[in-house]
C-alpha positions in Angstrom: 0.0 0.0 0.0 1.6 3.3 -1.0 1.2 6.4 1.0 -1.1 9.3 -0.6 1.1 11.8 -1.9 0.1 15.8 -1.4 1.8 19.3 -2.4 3.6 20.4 0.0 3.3 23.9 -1.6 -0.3 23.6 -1.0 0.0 22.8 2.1 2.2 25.9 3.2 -0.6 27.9 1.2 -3.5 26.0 3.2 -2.0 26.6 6.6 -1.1 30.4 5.3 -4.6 30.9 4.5 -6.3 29.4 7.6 -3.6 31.5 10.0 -4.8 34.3 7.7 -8.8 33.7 8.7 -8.0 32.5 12.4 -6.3 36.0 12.8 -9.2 37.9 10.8 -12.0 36.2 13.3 -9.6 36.8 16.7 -9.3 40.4 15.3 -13.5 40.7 14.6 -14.6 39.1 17.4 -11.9 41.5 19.9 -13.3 44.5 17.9 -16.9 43.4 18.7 -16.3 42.9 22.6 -14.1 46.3 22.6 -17.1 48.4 20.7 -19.8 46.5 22.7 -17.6 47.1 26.2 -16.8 50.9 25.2 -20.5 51.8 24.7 -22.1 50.1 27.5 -19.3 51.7 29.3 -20.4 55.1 28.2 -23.7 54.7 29.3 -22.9 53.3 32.6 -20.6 56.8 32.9 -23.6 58.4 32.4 -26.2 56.6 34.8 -23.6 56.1 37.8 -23.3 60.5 37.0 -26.8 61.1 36.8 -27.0 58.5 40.2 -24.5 61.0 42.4 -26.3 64.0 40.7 -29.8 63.3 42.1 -28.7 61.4 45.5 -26.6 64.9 45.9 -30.0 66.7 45.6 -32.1 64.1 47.5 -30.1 65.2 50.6 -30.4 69.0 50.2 -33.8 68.9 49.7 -35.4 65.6 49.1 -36.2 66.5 45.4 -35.2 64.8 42.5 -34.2 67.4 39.4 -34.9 66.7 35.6 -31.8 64.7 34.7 -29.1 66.3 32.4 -30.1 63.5 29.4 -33.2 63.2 28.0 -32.5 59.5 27.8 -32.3 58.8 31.6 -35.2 58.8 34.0 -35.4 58.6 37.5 -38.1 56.0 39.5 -38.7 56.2 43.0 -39.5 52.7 43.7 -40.5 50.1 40.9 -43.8 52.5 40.5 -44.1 54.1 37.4 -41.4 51.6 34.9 -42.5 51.3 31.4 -44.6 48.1 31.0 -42.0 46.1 28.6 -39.6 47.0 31.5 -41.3 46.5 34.8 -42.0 42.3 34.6 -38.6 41.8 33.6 -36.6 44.2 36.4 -38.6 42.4 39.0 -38.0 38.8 37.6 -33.9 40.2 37.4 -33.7 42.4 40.1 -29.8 42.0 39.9 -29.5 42.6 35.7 -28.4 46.0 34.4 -29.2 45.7 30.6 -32.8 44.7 29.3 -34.5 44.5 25.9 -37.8 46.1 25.3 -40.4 46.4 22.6 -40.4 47.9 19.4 -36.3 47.8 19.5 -36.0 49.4 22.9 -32.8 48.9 24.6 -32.6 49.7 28.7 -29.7 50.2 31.2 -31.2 49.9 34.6 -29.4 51.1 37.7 -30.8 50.9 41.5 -29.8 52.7 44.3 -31.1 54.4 47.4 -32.0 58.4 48.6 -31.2 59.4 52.2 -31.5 62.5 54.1 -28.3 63.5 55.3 -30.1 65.3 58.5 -31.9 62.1 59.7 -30.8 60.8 63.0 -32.1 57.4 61.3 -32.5 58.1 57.7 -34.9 56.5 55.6 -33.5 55.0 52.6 -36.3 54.9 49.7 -35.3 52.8 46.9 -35.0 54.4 43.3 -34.1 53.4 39.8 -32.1 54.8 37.1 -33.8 54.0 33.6 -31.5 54.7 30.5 -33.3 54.3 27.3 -30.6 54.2 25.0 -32.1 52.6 21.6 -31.9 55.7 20.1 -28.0 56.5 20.4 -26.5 52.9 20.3 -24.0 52.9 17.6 -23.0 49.5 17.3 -25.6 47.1 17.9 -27.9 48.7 14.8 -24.1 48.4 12.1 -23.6 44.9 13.7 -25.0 42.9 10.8 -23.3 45.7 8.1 -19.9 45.2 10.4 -20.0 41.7 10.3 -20.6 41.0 6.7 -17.6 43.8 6.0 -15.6 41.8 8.7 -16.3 38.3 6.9 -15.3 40.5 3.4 -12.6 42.0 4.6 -10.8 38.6 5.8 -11.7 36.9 2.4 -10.3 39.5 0.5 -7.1 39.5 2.6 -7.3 35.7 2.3 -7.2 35.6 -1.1 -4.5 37.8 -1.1 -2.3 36.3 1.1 -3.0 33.3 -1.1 -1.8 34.6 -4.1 1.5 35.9 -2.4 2.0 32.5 -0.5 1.6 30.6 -4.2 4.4 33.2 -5.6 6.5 32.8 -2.4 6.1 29.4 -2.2 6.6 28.6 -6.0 10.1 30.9 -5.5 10.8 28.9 -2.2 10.0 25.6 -3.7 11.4 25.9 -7.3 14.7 24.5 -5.8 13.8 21.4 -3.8 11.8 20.9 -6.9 13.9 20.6 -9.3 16.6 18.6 -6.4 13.6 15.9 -6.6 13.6 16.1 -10.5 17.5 15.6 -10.6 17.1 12.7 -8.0 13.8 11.0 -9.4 15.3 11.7 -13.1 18.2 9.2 -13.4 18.8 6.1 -14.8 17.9 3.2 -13.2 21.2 1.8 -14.1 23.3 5.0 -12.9 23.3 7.2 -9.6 22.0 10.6 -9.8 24.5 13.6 -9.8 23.9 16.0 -7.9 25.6 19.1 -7.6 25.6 21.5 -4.9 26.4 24.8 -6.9 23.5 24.6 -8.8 21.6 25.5 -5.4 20.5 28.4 -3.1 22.6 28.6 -0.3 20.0 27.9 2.1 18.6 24.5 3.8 18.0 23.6 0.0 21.7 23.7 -1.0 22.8 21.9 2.5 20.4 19.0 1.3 21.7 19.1 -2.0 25.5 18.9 -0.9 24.4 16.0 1.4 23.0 14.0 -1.3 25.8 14.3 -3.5 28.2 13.5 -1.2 25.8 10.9 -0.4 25.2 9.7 -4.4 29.2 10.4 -5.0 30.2 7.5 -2.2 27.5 5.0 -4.0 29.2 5.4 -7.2 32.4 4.7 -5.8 30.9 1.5 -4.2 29.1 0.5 -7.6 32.2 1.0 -9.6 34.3 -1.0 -7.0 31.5 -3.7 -7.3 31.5 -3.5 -11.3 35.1 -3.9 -11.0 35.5 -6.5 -8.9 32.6 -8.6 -11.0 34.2 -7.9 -13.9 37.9 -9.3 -12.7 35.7 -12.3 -10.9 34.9 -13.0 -13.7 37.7 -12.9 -15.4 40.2 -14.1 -13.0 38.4 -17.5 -11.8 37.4 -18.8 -15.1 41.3 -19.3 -16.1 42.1 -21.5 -12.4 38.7 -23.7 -13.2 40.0 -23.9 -17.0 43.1 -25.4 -15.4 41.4 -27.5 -13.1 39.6 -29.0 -15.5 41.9 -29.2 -18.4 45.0 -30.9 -16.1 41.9 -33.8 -14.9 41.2 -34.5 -18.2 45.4 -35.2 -19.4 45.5 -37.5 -15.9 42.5 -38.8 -16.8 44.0 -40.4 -20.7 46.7 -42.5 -19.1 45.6 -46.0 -18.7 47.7 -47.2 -15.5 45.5 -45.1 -12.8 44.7 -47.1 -9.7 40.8 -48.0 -10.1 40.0 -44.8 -7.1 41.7 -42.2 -9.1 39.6 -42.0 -12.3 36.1 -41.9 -10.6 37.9 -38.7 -8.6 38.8 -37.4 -12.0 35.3 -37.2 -12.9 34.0 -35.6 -9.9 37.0 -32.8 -10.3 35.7 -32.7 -14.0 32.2 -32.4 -12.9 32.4 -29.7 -9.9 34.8 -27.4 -12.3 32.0 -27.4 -14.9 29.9 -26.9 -12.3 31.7 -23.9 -10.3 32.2 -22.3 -14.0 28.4 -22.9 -14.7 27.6 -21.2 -10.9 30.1 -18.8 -11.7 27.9 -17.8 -14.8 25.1 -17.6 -12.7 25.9 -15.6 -9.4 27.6 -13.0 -11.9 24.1 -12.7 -14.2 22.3 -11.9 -10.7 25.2 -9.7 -10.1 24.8 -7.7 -13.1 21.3 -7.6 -14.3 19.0 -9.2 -10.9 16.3 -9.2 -13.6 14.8 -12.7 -13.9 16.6 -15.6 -15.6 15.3 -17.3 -18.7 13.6 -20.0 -18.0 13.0 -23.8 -20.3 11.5 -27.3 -19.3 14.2 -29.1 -17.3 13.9 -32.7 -16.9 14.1 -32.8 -12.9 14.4 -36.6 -12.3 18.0 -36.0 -13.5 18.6 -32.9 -11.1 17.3 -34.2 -8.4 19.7 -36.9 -9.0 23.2 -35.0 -9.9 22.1 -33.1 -6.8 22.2 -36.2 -4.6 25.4 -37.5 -6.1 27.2 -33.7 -5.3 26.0 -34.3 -1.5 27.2 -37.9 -1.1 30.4 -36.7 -2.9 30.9 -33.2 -0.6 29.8 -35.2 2.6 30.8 -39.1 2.8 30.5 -39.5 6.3 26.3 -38.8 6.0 24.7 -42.5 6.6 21.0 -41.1 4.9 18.3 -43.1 4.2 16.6 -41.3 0.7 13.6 -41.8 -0.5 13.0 -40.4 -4.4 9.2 -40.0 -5.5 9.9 -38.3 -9.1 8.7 -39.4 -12.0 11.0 -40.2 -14.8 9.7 -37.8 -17.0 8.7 -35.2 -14.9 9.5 -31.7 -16.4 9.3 -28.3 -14.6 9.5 -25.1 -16.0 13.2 -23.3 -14.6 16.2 -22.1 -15.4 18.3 -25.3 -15.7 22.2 -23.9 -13.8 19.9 -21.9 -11.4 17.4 -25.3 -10.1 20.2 -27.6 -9.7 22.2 -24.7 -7.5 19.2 -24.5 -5.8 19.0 -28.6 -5.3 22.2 -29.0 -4.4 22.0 -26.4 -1.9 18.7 -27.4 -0.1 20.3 -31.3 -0.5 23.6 -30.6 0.3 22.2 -29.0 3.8 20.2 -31.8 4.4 23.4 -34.1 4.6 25.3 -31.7 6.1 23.2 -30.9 9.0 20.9 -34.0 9.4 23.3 -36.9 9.8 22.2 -40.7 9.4 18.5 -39.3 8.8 15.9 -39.7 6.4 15.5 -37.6 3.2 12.4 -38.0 1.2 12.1 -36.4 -2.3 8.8 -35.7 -3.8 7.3 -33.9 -7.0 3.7 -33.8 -7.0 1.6 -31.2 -9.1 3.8 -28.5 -9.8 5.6 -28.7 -6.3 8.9 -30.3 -5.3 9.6 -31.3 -1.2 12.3 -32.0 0.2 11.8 -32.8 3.7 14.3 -34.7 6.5 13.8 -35.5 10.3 17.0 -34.0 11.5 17.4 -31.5 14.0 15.2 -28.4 12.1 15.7 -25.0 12.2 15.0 -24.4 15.6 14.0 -21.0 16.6 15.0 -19.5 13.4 12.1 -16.9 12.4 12.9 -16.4 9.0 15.8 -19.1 8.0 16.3 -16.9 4.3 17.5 -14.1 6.2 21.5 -13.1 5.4 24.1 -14.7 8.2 20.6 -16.5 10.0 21.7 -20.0 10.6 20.9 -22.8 13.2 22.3 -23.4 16.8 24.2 -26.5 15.0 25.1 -24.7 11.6 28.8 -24.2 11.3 28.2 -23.0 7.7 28.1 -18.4 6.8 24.5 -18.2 6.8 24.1 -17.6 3.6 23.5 -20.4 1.1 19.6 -20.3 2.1 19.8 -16.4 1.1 21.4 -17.1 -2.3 18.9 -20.0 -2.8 16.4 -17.8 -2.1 17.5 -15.0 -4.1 17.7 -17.7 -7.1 14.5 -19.2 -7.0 12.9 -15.1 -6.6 15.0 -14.8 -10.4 14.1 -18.1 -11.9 9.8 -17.4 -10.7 10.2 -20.0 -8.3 8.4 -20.4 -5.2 10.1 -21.4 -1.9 8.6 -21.8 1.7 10.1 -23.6 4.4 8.7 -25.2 7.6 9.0 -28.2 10.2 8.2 -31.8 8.9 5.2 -33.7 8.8 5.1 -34.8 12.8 6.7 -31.7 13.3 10.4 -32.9 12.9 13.2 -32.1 10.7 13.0 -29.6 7.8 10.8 -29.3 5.0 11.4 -27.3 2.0 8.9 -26.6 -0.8 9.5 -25.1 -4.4 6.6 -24.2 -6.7 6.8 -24.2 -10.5 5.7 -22.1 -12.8 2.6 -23.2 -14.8 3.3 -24.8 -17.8 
């Protein structure tokens, strides 16, 4: 499952925009509680004066003057409130703003008249009635103010989105075209990068990373390429050698009986090392898959055997073959019988004087002992993984594996049938 790629450049233009309306509705909404707050604080100024003005007059004389605004009146008592106002002033005795009829918009006030000559004064209670509907500024704009608001922060939206494409396009120009030169090579070359070509910002520091990085990888490749190249050079003159000086012993008639069957296998395991040799340097090379034909595998399976007994004398095994005689499979033929001897060849190695059975059934091929197993090997393909018992590198199971993934061929691996031993399975192609 591949992750679900996105523009980064859209991104940083997303996020721009939404800081850009986050801020616009911080600012609107602070402008709305700083109008609101400013003119109820007004008023309140004005009600808390007209308050001191008439108690100041209560105690001269006990009267209570015309007040200085047209818009505040004076009550003694709840007696004489206007009927929108009255119900709710005594249901909120405690509330200083109420909302009338017709649009009518009160700030209440209560407090009390004394006579400053009393010996025990009698405080009457009074209200303070500002009627203010008429000289509210921002309650009868709010919807106009809003709408402008909401305007105002798309327009500046937009803007800023426009300037974060052009910045961001300028910003990401370089990394762009970084991915382009990286994403761009050959498959079958490293990409050169080069730092010059970049800003001298985080950019250019990526960009000298990578090309130190991609400069050390060719050096590795071409070391590899090399040394494949002199491999294969080099070894095939030694095995030519090999096989050439077994084959001049091998004409004289006087050789004890022993030494001509020893010729053979010397004869046998150079054509074999050359035809490996072949092999591990294709995967080497190309790691595309192998061409594949219709091996007869009675005869692999065979040769196979024969290389094990051969490599391992001292292995007292009891094998069992179940493949037909003309059973054909669809592989590469150097590739299978590396793979055979291999998955053989362990058998006798590290299952001594046990029981090998061979089977091809369908379009699968077992090869199953009751030795030891794997043991508590999670994944026995894994490079340098090996058994408790294994004196071997740990990695003749990886390079079967690695075969068998270039020829198409299956491979799983598990415990035996009563859950003993080894069992390994290859699956064929169809035919």
């Amino acid at each position: 499952m591949t992750a679900r790629r996105y523009s980064l450049r859209r991104r940083v233009i997303a996020a721009l925009v939404a800081a850009v309306l986050a801020t616009s509705a911080v600012f609107g909404l602070t402008t709305f509680i700083f109008a609101y707050t400013l003119e109820d604080r007004l008023f309140s100024t004005a009600v808390t004066a007209e308050i001191a003005r008439q108690q100041q007059s209560w105690r001269r004389g006990e009267q209570l003057p015309t007040p200085n605004l047209a818009y505040i009146k004076i009550y003694p008592g709840n007696a004489g409130l206007p009927a929108d106002l009255a119900k709710q002033v005594a249901a909120n005795p405690g509330q200083i703003e109420f909302y009338g009829a017709e649009g009518r918009h009160y700030h209440v006030s209560h407090f009390k008249l004394e006579r400053r000559s009393a010996v025990a004064p009698d405080r009457a209670p009074a209200i303070a009635v500002a009627e203010v509907s008429r000289y509210l500024l921002v309650r009868p704009v709010r919807d106009a103010t809003i709408k402008f608001l909401v305007g105002l922060g798309l327009f500046i939206a937009l803007v800023m989105a426009l300037l974060g494409w052009v910045l961001a396009n300028r910003a990401m120009r370089p990394l762009s075209r970084l991915a382009t030169d990286v994403a761009g090579a050959d498959d079958t070359m490293v990409p050169v990068v080069r730092a010059e070509d970049y800003p001298a910002n985080e950019i250019g520091v990526l960009a000298r990373a990578l090309g130190q990085a991609f400069h050390r990888i060719r050096g590795f490749v071409d070391r590899e390429q090399r040394f494949t190249r002199d491999a294969s050079h080099e070894l095939r003159t030694p095995l030519a050698v090999i096989r050439g000086a077994a084959e001049v012993i091998a004409l004289r008639r006087d050789l004890p009986t022993p030494i001509p069957d020893a010729l053979r296998r010397i004869e046998t395991a150079t054509i074999d090392m050359t035809h490996i040799l072949d092999l591990l340097l294709a995967l080497a090379r190309e790691g595309d898959a192998l061409p594949v034909q219709f091996v007869a595998l009675h005869p692999v399976v065979e040769k196979a055997l024969a290389s094990a007994a051969a490599r391992f004398p001292a292995s007292a095994h009891d094998v069992s073959i179940d493949v037909a005689s003309d059973a054909h499979v669809l592989a590469e033929p150097t590739s299978l019988q590396l793979v055979l001897n291999n998955l053989i060849g362990n058998a006798f190695q590290h299952a001594a004087a046990a029981h090998l059975h061979i089977a091809f059934s369908g379009d699968r091929l077992t090869i199953c002992d009751d030795g030891p197993g794997l043991g508590k090997v999670a994944d026995p393909f894994t490079p340098f993984v090996k058994g408790a018992a294994s004196e071997g590198s740990g990695l003749g199971l990886d390079i079967v594996r690695r075969l068998c993934a270039a020829a198409g061929i299956g491979l799983t691996s598990g415990a035996g049938a009563d859950g003993q031993g080894t069992c390994f399975m290859l699956k064929f192609a169809d035919r």
